[in-house]
Structures are given as C-alpha cells and as structure tokens.
C-alpha positions as CSV (number, residue, x, y, z in Angstrom):
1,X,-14.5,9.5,-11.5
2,X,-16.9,6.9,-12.8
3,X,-15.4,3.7,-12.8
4,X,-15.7,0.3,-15.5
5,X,-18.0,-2.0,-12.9
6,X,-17.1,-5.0,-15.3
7,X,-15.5,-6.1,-17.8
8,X,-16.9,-6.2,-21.7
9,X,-19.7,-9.1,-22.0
10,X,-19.3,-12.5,-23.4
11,X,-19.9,-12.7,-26.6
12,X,-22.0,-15.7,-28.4
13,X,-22.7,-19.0,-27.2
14,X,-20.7,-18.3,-24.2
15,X,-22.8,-15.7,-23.6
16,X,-26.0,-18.1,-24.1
17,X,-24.5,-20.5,-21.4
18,X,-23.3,-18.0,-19.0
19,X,-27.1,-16.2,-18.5
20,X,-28.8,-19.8,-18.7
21,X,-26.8,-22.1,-16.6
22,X,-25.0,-19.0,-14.4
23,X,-22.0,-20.4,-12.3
24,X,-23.8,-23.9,-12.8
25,X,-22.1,-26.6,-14.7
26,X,-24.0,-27.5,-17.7
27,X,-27.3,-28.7,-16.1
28,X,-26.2,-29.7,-12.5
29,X,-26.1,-27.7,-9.8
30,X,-22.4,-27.7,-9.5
31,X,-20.7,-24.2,-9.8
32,X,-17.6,-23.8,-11.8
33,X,-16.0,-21.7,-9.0
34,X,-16.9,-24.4,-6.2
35,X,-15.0,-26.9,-8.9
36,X,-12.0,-24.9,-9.4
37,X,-11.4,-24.1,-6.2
38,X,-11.5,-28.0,-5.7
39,X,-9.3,-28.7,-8.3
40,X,-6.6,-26.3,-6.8
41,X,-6.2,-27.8,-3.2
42,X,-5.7,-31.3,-5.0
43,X,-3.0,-29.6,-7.1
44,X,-1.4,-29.1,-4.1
45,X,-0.9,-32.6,-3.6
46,X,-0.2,-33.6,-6.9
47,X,2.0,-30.8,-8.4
48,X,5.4,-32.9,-8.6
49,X,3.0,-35.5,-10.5
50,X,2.2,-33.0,-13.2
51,X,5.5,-31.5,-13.4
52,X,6.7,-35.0,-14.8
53,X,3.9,-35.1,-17.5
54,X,5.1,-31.9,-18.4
55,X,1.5,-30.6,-17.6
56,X,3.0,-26.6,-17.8
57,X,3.8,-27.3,-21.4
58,X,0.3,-28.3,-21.6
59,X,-1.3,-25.9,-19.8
60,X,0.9,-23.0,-22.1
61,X,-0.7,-24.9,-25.5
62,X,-4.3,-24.0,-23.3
63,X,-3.6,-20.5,-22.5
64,X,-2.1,-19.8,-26.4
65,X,-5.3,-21.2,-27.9
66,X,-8.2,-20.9,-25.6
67,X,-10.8,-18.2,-25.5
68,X,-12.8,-19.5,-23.0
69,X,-12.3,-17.7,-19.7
70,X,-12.5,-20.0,-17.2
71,X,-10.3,-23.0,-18.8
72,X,-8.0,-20.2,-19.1
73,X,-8.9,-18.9,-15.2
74,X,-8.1,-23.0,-14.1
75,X,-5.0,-23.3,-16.2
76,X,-3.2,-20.4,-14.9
77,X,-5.2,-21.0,-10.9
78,X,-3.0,-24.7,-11.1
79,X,0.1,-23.3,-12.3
80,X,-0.1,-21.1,-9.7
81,X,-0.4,-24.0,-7.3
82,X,2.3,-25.2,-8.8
83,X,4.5,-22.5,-8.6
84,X,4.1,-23.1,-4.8
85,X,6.9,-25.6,-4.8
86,X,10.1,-23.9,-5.2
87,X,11.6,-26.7,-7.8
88,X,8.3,-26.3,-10.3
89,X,8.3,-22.5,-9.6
90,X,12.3,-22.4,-11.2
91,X,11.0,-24.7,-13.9
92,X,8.1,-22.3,-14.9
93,X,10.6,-19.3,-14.5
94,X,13.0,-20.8,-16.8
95,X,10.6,-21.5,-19.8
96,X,10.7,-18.1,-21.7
97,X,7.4,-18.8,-23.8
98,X,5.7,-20.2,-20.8
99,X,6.8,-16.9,-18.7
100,X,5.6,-15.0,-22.5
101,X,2.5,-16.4,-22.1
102,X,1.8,-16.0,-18.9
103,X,2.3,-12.4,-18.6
104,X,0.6,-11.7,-21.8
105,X,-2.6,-13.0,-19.9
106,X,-2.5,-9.8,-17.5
107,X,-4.1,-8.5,-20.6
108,X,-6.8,-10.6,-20.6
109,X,-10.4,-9.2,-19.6
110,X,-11.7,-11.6,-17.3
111,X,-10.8,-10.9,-13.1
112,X,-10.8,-14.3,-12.2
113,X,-7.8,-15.0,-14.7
114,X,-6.3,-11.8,-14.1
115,X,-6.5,-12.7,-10.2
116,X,-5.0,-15.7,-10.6
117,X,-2.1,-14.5,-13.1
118,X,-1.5,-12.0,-10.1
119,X,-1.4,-14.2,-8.0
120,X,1.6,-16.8,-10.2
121,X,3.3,-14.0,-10.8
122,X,3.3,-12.8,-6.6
123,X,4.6,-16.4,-6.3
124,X,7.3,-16.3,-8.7
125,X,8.7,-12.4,-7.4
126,X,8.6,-13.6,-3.6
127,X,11.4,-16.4,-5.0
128,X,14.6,-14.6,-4.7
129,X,16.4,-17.6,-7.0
130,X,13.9,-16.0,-10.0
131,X,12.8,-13.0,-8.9
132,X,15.2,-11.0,-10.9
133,X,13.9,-12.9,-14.2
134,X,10.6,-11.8,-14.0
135,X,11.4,-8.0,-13.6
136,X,13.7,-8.2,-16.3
137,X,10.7,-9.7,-18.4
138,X,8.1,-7.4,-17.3
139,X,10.5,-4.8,-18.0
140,X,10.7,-6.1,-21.8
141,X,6.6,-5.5,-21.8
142,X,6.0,-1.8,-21.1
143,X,2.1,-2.5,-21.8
144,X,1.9,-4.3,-18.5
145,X,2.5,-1.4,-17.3
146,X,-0.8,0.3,-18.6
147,X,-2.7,-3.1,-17.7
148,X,-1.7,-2.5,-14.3
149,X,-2.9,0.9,-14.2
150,X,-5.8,0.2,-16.1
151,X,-6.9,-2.5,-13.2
152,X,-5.9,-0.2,-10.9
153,X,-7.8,2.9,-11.7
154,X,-10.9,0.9,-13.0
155,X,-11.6,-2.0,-11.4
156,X,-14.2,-2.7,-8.6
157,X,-12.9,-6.5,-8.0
158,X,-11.5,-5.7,-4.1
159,X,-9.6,-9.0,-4.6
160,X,-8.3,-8.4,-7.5
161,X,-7.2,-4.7,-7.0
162,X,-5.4,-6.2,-3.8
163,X,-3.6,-8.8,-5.5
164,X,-2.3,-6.6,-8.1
165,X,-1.3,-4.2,-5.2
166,X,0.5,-6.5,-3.9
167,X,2.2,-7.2,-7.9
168,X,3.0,-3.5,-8.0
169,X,4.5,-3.4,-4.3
170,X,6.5,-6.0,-4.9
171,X,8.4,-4.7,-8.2
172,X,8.9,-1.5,-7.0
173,X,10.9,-3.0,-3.9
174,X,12.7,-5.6,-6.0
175,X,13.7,-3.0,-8.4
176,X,14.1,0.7,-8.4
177,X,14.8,1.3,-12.1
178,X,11.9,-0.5,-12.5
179,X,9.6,1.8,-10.6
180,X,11.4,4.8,-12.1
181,X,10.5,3.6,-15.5
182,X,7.0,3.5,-14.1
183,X,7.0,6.9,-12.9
184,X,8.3,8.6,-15.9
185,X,5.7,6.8,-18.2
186,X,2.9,8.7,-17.2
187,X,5.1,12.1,-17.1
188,X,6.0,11.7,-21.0
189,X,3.1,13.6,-21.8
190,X,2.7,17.0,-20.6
191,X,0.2,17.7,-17.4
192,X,-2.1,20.1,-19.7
193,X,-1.9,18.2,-22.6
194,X,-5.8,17.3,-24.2
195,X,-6.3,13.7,-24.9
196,X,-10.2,13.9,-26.0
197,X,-9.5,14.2,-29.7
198,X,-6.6,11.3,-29.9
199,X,-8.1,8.2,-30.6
200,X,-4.9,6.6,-28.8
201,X,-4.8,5.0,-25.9
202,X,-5.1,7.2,-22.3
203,X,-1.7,8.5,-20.7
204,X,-1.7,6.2,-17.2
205,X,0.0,8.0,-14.4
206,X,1.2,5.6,-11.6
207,X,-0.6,8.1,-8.6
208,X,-3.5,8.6,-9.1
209,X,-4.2,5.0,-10.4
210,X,-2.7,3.8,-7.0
211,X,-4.8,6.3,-5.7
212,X,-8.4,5.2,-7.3
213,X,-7.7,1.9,-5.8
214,X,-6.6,2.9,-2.5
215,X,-9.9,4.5,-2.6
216,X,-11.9,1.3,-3.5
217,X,-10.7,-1.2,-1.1
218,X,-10.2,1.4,1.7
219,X,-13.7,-0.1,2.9
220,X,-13.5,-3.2,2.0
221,X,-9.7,-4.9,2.7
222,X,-7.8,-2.9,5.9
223,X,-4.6,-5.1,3.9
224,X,-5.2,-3.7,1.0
225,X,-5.1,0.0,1.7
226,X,-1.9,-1.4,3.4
227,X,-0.2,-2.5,0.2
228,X,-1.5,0.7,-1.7
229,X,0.1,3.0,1.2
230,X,3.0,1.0,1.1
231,X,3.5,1.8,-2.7
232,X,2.8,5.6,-2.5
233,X,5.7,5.0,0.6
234,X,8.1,3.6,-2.1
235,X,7.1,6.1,-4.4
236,X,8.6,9.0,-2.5
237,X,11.7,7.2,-2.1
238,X,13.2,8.8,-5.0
239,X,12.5,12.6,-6.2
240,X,10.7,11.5,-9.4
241,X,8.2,9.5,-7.2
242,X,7.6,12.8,-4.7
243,X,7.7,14.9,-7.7
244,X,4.8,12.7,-9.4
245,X,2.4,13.3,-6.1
246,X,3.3,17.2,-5.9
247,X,3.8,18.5,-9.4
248,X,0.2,18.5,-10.8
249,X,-1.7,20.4,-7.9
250,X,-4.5,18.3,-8.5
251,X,-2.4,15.0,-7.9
252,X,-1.2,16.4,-4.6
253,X,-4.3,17.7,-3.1
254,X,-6.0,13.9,-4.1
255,X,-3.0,12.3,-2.5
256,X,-2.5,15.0,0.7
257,X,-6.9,14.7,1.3
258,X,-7.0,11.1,1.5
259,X,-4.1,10.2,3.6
260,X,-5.3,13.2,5.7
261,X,-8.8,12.2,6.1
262,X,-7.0,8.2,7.6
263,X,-5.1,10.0,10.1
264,X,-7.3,12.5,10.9
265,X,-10.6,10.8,10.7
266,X,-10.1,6.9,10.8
267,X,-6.9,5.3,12.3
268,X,-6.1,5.5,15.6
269,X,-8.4,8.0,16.5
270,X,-9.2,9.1,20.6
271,X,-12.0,6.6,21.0
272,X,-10.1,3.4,20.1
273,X,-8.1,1.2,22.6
274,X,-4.4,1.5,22.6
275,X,-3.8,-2.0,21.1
276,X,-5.2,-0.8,17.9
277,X,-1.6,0.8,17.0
278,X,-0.6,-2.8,16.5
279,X,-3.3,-3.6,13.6
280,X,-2.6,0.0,12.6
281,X,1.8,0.0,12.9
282,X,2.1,-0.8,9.2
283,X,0.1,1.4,7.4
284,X,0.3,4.4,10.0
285,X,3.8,4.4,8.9
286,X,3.7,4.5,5.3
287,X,0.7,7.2,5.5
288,X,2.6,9.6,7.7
289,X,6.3,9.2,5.7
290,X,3.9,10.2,2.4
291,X,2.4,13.0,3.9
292,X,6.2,14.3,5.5
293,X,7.0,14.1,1.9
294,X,4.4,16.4,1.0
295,X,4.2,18.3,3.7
296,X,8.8,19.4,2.9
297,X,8.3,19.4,-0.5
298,X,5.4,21.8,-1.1
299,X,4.5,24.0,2.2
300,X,3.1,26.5,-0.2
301,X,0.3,24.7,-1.5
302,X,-3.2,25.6,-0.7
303,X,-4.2,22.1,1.0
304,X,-1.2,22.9,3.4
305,X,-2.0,25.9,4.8
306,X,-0.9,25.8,8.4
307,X,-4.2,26.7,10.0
308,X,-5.7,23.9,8.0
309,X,-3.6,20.9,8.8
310,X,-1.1,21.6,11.6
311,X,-2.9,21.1,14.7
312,X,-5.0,18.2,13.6
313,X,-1.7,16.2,12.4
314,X,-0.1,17.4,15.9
315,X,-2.6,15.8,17.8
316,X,-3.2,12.4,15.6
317,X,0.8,12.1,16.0
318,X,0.7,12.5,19.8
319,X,-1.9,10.4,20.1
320,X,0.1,7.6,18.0
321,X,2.9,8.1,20.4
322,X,0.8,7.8,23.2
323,X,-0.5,4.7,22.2
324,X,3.1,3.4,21.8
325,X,3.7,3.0,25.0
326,X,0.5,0.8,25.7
327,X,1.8,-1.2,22.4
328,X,5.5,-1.7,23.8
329,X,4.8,-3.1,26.8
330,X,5.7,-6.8,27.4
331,X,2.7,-9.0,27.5
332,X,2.2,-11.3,31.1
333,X,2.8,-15.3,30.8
334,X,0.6,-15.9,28.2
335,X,-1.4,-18.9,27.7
336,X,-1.3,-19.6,24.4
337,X,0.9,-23.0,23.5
338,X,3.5,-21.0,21.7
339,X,7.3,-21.7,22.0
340,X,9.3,-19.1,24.2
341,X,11.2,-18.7,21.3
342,X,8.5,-17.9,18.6
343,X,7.0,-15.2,20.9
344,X,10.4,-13.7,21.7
345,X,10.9,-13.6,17.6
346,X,7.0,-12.0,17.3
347,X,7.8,-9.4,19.8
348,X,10.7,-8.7,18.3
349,X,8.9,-8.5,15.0
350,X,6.3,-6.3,16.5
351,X,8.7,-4.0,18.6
352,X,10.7,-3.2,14.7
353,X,7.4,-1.8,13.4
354,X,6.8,-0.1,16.1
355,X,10.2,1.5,16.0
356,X,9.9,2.5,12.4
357,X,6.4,4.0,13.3
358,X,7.9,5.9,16.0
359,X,10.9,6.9,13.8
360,X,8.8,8.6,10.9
361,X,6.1,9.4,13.8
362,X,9.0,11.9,15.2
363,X,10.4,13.1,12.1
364,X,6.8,14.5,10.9
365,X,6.5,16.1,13.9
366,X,10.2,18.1,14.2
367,X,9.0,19.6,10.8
368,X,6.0,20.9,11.9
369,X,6.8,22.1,15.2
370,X,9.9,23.9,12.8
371,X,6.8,25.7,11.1
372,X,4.3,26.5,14.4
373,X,3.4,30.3,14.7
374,X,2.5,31.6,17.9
375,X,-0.9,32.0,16.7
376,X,-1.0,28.3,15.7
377,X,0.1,27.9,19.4
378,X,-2.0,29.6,21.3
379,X,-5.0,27.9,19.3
380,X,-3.6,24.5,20.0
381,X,-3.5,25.5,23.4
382,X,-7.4,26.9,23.6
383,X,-8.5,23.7,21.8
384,X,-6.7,21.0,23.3
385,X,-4.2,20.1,21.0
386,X,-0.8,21.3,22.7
387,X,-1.9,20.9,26.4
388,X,0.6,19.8,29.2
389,X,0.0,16.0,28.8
390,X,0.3,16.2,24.7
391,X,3.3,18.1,25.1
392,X,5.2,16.2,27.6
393,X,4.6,13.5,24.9
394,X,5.9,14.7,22.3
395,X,8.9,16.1,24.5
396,X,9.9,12.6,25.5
397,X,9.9,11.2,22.2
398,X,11.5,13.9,20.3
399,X,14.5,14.7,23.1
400,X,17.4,14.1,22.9
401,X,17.7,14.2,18.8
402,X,15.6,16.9,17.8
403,X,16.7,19.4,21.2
404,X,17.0,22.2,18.9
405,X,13.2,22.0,18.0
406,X,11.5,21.4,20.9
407,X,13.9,24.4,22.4
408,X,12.4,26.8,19.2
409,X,9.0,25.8,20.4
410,X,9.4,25.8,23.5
411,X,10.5,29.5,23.6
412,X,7.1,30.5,21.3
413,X,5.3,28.4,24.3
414,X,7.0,30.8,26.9
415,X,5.6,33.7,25.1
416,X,2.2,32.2,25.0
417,X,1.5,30.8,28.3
418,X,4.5,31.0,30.5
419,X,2.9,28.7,33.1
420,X,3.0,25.5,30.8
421,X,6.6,26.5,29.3
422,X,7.6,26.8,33.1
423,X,6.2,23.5,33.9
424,X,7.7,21.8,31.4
425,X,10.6,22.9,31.9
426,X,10.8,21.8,35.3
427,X,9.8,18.0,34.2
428,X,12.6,18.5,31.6
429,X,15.9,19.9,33.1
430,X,17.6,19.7,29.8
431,X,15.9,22.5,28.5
432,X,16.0,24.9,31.5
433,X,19.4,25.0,31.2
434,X,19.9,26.0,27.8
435,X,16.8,28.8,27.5
C-alpha cells in the first residue's frame, strides 16, 4: 500500500517563507523547532503563572483563529506542559470549548500540531480525576475516529504514529464501549462493497490501520510496535475485536504474517542472550495472546495450516520459556545506589511480566500440542524442534495444569520414538503412572 509521505503543502506566503527561510526564523539562524522546544521547558516552570492570566483562554482564542501551523503547534505544545500539573490539567478538562477546541485540532494537517495535540490529550486520559471526560467527549466526535485511522494508516511521522498509538491504547483500556464503537465503524459497510465510484470519504477499519503502523515504526521505535501490539491485544478481548482480525481473510492473513514473522524471525530468536526476554516481556506477550486468538478462532484458514506454522511457533515458545528461567533469576548485590526497597518493587514489577508472558506463553502451546499429528511429530523430532531438552521444557511449564495435554502428546511421542517418550517419562513420574 502506498502511503501519504506528507501532508498537503503550504499554501501562499507561508509557503514563500517556509522554502526561503526553512526552519530559520525570519533571517537569523534560529530554528522555530530549537525555539519551541525552548519555550516548552520554561513552561514547565511557569505553568501556575499562566494559569492565573488565564493564558488557556488565550491560547483557545489562538487555536480558533490561527492558520498558521506552528503558532498553532506552540499553543497546544504549552498547554500540553501545562496539562502536566494535575490542578491546570482539571482546569483545561473542565472548560468544554477549550476541550472542543482542542480535539477539533486532531483534524488539523500539520504532524507537529497533531503530535503535540496527542500528546495533551495522553496527559489528560492518564488523569484518572478526568479521564472519564475526555472519552465521553471523544465519544461525542465519531470523526476522530477516522483522523485516527487516517494517521494511522498513512502517516510516515514514527513519532507521531507512536503518540497516537499510545492515544488509541489508552481509550480502548479506559473504555470498552468505546473500542467497540470503534470496531463496528469500520464493519458498517460490507467487506466486498466498491468504494471507487463514491466520492465519499474511505470506510476506515480499526486492523489493518493499526496494522500499517505497526508496520512503519516496527524498524524504527521497539516502543512503538509495543503500543500497536498492545492494541491488537485489547482488540481480541471481545469477539467483535477477534472477529475484525479473522473475518475478511485478507485482514487475518496481514495480521497472522506479521506477528508470525516477530516471533519467528525477530524476537527472541536462538542467537540472542537470555536477558533479551526482559526488553522483549511486553510485547512477546501481546504478540503471542493475538496469534492464540487466531490460531482458536480460524484453524481452517490457509495461513494456518499445521505444517506451515506449528513447529516454528513450538520452538519460538520453548525457547521463550527457556529464556525465563535466565530472566527469573534474582540478580547478586548490585552496585547501583538504589534503595533495597525500589529494586524489591522493580523485581517485582519485572517478575509480573514475566508471569503474564509465561501465562499466555503456556496457553498457546496447550492448543497446539491439542492439534499435533504424528506426522507433525516425527518432523519436529528430525529437525530439532521437539527434542528431549525442548520437551522437558515445555513439560515443566505446562504440568501440573495442562496434564491432560502433555499426556495426549505424550502418547503420539510413544508411537514415534519410544526412547524419548520413555525417557521422559522417567524424569516425569506423574505421567508414567497414568499412561
């Protein structure tokens, strides 16, 4: 899919100043960006001052009138600042035609202001005392919705792609409806329906837009592909959100091939040390729940054939469970100048991830071991994947919930190399018992 690389040109003088004087500020060398980054660490200090000159109300009057992108980009980039401080951020909430003005400028055409409208409105969802106030008002404005998926599925702006992932991750965990809505917008037209000879607007569907710009900052912002994996996580939380990825075959098989290819090809993979899991815990876990989704919802489809995808997803899964191990172990006296008490609540941060990891990590591989033929077997045997070592692995972490499974398998093993089956066996007395 070809994508918009910018947004329309300026138009008339603007345009005259922009390609004579560049970032420069009229005919110093002083660039606008070095001078509104400036201008937003003083904020900082001096929010409280402009809140009691009523500077929002002054910066709304700005935002109503002005065309010119970047007085707009530093007006919203301070009350962003602003919006820092919890007692300015539930004074900006609680203006309606401040908070209408605001989120009309995620319509606007210009990145930086759309990055730092992102950005405000991050601020104001992460405050629980107004959180609720802003869903309820982007609820009111079903065209953000196809801003949102417009940025997402044509932008090239890796910082602003991320910022509105993290916009879009955010609602969707504050508010289920919310994402529902979101869901069923894109499925009010039908899947085969033309759209080349309407001159209206295109249908957005939330996927593959999350999708294209999982796809753009996959390179370029490891965080990034985070967020997006973490919304296509949310997503199949509820039916309508797995029915979204599966229903249109093409949707699925986009969705299945890229979350395949990370597993498969780029996280985790045999060559890298064990402590990667830990940079990796996050978004491991919200690619492998996505593709369990899949994987129970549509065995049929052509992308899951067994021969296809089994046996590599066996062994990236092993391999994430052999790296736990590593991962879980308790670090030595370190000698950083922490507190005892901040790295006992870090490890105990880190250990949670991990455990969800694990969790999902298991689940994915019950269901396909549910599904393994003795043909599939016998080839993960020849090639490596289902050898004593991987399967002792997975043995320890699925036992003692998922005993019925790894007894199924374990009786296809016995017809395919009754050595191994033997062997394992004996390091599991569990299961010797109950063949």
């Amino acid at each position: 899919m070809d994508r918009n690389p910018s947004p329309p040109p300026l138009s008339g003088d603007e345009d005259k100043e922009e390609a004579a004087g560049g970032d420069c500020i009229g005919s110093t060398v002083y660039s606008k960006h070095w001078l509104f980054g400036v201008l937003s660490r003083l904020i900082q200090d001096v929010a409280l001052f402009l809140q009691e000159f009523n500077a929002p109300d002054i910066f709304m009057g700005v935002l109503a009138k002005s065309r010119c992108p970047r007085l707009r980009e530093i007006c919203v980039g301070i009350l962003g600042n602003m919006a820092c401080f919890q007692e300015i951020c539930l004074s900006i909430s609680s203006d309606k035609n401040l908070g209408q003005v605001l989120l009309h400028c995620l319509y606007d055409s210009d990145p930086p202001t759309l990055l730092e409208t992102s950005r405000l409105l991050l601020t104001c969802l992460s405050q629980s005392e107004v959180a609720s106030v802003w869903v309820e008002r982007i609820r009111e404005h079903p065209a953000i919705y196809d801003s949102m998926c417009f940025i997402m599925s044509s932008s090239t702006n890796v910082d602003l792609l991320v910022k509105v992932g993290e916009v879009v991750d955010k609602l969707f965990d504050l508010d289920e409806k919310l994402m529902l809505e979101w869901i069923r917008n894109g499925a009010l037209q039908p899947l085969d329906q033309p759209q080349e000879d309407s001159e209206e607007q295109p249908v957005f569907r939330i996927v593959p837009c999350v999708l294209e710009a999982a796809k753009q900052v996959r390179s370029e912002n490891p965080e990034g592909l985070d967020v997006y994996m973490h919304i296509l996580q949310l997503l199949t939380t509820v039916d309508d959100g797995i029915q979204a990825i599966v229903q249109s075959p093409d949707t699925g098989k986009d969705t299945w091939n890229l979350l395949f290819d990370l597993v498969c090809h780029e996280f985790c993979q045999s060559d890298d040390p064990p402590i990667i899991l830990q940079e990796q815990k996050t978004v491991l876990a919200s690619v492998f729940s996505v593709l369990s989704a899949i994987y129970a919802s549509q065995a049929e489809q052509e992308y899951l054939k067994i021969e296809k995808v089994d046996l590599p997803l066996i062994d990236s899964l092993i391999r994430v469970l052999q790296n736990m191990e590593h991962c879980q172990k308790k670090p030595e006296n370190s000698a950083e100048s922490n507190t005892e008490e901040t790295k006992k609540s870090d490890l105990t941060q880190d250990d949670f991830h991990l455990k969800i990891l694990k969790d999902i990590s298991c689940e994915f591989l019950s269901n396909i071991f549910q599904v393994l033929t003795k043909e599939t077997v016998a080839q993960g045997l020849k090639e490596g994947q289902l050898s004593k070592q991987k399967c002792s692995c997975a043995f320890e972490n699925l036992l003692p919930f998922y005993s019925p499974v790894v007894e199924d398998f374990l009786k296809i093993l016995h017809e395919v190399d009754k050595t191994l089956a033997g062997n394992l066996e004996e390091s599991f007395p569990s299961l010797k018992v109950q063949t």
